[in-house]
C-alpha positions in Angstrom: -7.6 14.6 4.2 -7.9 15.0 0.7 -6.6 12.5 -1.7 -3.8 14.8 -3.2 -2.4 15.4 0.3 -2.4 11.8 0.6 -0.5 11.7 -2.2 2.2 14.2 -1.3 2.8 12.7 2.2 3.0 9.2 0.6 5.0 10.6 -2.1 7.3 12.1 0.8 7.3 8.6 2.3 8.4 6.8 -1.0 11.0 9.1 -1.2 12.3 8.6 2.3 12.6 4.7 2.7 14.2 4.1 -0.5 16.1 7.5 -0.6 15.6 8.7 -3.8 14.3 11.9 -4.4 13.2 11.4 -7.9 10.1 9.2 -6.7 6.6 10.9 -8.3 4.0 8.3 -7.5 1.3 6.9 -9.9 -1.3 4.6 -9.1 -0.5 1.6 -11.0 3.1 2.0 -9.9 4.1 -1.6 -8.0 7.4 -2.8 -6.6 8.7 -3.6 -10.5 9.0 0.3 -10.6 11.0 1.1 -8.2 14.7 -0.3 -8.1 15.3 -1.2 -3.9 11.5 -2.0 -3.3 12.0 -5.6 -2.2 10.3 -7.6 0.7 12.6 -5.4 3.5 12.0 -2.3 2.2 8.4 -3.3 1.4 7.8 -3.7 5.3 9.8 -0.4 6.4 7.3 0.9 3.6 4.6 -0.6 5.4 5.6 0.4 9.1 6.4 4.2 8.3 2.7 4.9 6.6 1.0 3.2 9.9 3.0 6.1 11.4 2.8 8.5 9.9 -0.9 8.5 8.8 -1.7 7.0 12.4 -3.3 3.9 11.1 -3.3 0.2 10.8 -3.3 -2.2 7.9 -4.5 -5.6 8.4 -2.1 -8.8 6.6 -4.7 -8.7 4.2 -5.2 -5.4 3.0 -1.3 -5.8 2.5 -1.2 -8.5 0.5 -4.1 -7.9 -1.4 -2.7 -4.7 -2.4 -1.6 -4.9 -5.8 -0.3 -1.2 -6.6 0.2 2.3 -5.0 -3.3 3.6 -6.0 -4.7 0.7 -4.2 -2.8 1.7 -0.8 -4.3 5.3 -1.9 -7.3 4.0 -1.5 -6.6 2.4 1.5 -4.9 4.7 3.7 -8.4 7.8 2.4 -10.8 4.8 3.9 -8.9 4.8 7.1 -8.3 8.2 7.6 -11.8 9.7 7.2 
């Protein structure tokens, strides 16, 4: 899977949990820029790209995550 499909799909995922359609993902985006991302949504965030990607994050690789080009980076390691 190639980064840009990542992208889209997560982009698609963004979009879905906090239902706004005007989401375009960067990779220094974090929760300050996006109005509803609190802890709740953070964890429905969390549990719908395990699905949807078919993978697992560990607590750490959660926490430690500090933006969305850092889950990127993540979810391209684990689905290689």
């Amino acid at each position: 899977m190639t980064r840009e499909e990542v992208v889209q799909k997560l982009q698609d995922i963004f979009r879905d949990v906090f239902d706004d359609d005007s989401i375009v993902l960067f990779d220094e985006m974090t929760s300050e820029d996006v109005e509803d991302w609190d802890s709740l949504s953070h964890i429905n965030l969390i549990n719908d790209i395990e699905a949807k990607f078919n993978i697992s994050f560990t607590t750490e690789e959660i926490i430690g995550a500090k933006n969305v080009g850092e889950f990127i980076a993540q979810i391209l390691k684990k689905v290689d």
